[in-house]
MARSEMI-342534 format. One record per residue (C-alpha): residue in one letter; x, y, z. Coordinates in steps of 0.25 Angstrom, whole numbers, plus 5000, padded with zeros to 4 digits. Layout:
<atoms>
aXYZ;...
</atoms>
This chain:
<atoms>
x501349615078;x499849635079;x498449565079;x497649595066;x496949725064;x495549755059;x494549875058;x493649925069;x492649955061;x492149975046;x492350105038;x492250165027;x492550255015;x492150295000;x493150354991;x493250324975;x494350244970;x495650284965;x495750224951;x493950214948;x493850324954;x492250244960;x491750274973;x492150164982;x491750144999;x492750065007;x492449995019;x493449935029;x492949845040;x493449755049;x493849625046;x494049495054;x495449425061;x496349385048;x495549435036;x496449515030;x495849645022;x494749605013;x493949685002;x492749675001;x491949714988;x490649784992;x490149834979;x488849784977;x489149644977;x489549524986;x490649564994;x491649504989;x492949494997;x494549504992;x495549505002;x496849615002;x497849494997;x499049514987;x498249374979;x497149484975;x498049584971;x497849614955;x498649714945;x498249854943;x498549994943;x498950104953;x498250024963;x498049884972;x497149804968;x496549654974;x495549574966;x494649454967;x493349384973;x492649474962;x493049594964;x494549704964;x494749804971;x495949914968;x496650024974;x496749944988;x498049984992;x497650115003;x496550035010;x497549915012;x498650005015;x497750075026;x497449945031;x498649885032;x499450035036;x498650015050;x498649865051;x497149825048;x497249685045;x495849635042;x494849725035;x493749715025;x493849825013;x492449835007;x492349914993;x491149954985;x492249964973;x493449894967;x494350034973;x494750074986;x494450204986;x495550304986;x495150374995;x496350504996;x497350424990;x498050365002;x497750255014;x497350375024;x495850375021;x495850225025;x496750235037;x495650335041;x494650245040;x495350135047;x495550215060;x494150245060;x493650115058;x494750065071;x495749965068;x495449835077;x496349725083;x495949575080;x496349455087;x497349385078;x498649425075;x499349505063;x500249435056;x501349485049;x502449455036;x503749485039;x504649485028;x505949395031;x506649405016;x506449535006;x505749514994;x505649614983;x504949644969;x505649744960;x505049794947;x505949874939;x506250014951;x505049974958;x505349884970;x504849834981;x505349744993;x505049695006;x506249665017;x506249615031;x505949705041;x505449725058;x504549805053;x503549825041;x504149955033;x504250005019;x505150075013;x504650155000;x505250224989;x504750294977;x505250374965;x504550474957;x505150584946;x504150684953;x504750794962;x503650764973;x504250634976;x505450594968;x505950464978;x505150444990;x505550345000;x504550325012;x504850235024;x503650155030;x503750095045;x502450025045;x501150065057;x499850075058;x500450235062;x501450255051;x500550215039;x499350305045;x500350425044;x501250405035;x500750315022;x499450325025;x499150455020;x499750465007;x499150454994;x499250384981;x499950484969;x500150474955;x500650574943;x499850664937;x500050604923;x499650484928;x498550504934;x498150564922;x498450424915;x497650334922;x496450434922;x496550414907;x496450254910;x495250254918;x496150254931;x496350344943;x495050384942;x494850424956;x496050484958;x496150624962;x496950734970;x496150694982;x496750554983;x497850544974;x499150644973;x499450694959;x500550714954;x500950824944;x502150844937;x502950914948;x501950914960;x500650864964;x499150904962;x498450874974;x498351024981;x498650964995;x499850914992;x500750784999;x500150725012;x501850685014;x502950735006;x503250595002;x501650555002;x502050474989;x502950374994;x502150345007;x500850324998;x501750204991;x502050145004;x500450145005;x500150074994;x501349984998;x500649955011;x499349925004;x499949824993;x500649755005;x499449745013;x498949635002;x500049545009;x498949525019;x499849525029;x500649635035;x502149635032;x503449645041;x504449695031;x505149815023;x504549845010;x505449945001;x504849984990;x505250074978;x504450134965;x503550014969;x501950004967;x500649914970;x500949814960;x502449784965;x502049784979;x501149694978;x502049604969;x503049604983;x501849564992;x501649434981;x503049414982;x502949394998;x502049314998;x502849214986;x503949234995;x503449165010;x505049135012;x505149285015;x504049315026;x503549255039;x502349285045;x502049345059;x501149355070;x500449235066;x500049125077;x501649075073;x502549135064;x502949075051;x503449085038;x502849075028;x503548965023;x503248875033;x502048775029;x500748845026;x500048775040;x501148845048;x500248965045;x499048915050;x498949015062;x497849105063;x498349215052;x497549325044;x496949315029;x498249365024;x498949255028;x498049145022;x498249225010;x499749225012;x499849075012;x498849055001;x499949144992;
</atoms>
């Protein structure tokens, strides 16, 4: 267990998003004791603010998306799995556009930036969700589900009729260490045909071989090749770690997961939260499940948490 995290200092990059293929800067700064990661719209208007939370999570494509106070912002999943890869707990995410930017396709540019900016303790504790009962959401072969663990871990599986990956399965001990070497740096893929497709529909248009790997019909098109043999699983078990993140609060638990997908994950993260019977928190002032009456809560806590018991 831990105290909370924030950034040293603020940092930035400009990139063009994924799907809009518009140029975008990011910012991350620090952000106070129990605030949660916030986004911050900074084009040209008033500021408005939307925290990371399952609650603003809306339907779309290929991506994660959060919407409200005004504004939406997409393709969110590799900035908050950077964050929450090295435990940052409370930041600001300021945006001059309604994409993160994509940057090379994976969370490495962002973890880059967060060792440059310093990650800073703060005062309060961390607390964490540990899973005492599984819960799962199945949709058809695609399945996810979270188990009770000593430690946070996931467990990946995928399957593909390609001869570049075929099944995959990928075994993820979460630290700030392991997710800097062995997640962070892999990026998002798709299939040459369908990439092609969503071209067609005004989609993806800021894809390319310098942030996305390609797939052809029996290899891929990006000239410098795989960053891991098996870069395709690992890059699922980023976008995993991002969706989770909008739990608000980091998780003590197992999550397998097979053929699964933005759209199921977060379905599993709402089904936490319907299920308070099968989590207790930790690390607060006193531990308590979540259960208990709502006052028992009352402890110094972060964002998260009030957004937990407001669910």
């Amino acid at each position: 267990m831990r105290t909370q995290q924030t950034l040293a200092n603020a940092v930035s990059c400009t990139g063009v998003g994924l799907h809009s293929g518009q140029p975008v800067t990011l910012t991350l700064k620090p952000a106070p004791i129990s605030t949660g990661v916030v986004f911050i719209n900074r084009n040209g208007h008033n500021g408005a603010s939307l925290a990371a939370s399952i609650k603003h999570v809306v339907p779309t494509e290929l991506c994660t998306a959060i919407s409200g106070n005004g504004f939406q912002v997409k393709t969110i999943e590799h900035v908050l799995a950077a964050l929450a890869g090295l435990n940052v707990d409370n930041a600001y995410v300021e945006l001059n556009a309604g994409e993160a930017p994509a940057m090379d396709g994976s969370a490495a540019h962002f973890v880059r930036l967060i060792r440059s900016a310093g990650i800073a303790s703060q005062s309060r504790r961390q607390p964490y969700l540990k899973i005492t009962r599984p819960l799962e959401v199945v949709d058809g072969t695609r399945r996810v589900r979270i188990e009770p663990s000593l430690t946070a871990k996931i467990t990946y599986s995928i399957h593909y009729n390609h001869p570049l990956i075929q099944t995959q399965t990928y075994v993820y001990e979460h630290s700030a260490h392991a997710f800097e070497h062995e997640i962070a740096n892999a990026r998002t893929f798709g299939f040459l045909q369908e990439v092609e497709a969503l071209w067609a529909r005004g989609l993806g248009q800021g894809g390319n071989l310098e942030n996305t790997i390609v797939l052809s019909q029996d290899g891929i098109l990006n000239e410098s090749g795989l960053r891991f043999a098996n870069e395709f699983v690992r890059h699922k078990i980023l976008d995993l770690i991002g969706d989770f993140s909008l739990l608000g609060v980091p998780v003590i638990g197992h999550l397998i997961a097979e053929r699964s997908g933005h759209a199921i994950h977060t379905r599993l993260v709402q089904q936490i939260l319907s299920h308070p019977d099968s989590w207790v928190l930790l690390n607060t002032d006193e531990t308590v499940t979540a259960s208990e009456p709502r006052s028992a809560m009352a402890a110094p806590r972060s964002a998260s948490l009030v957004a937990l018991q407001a669910s």
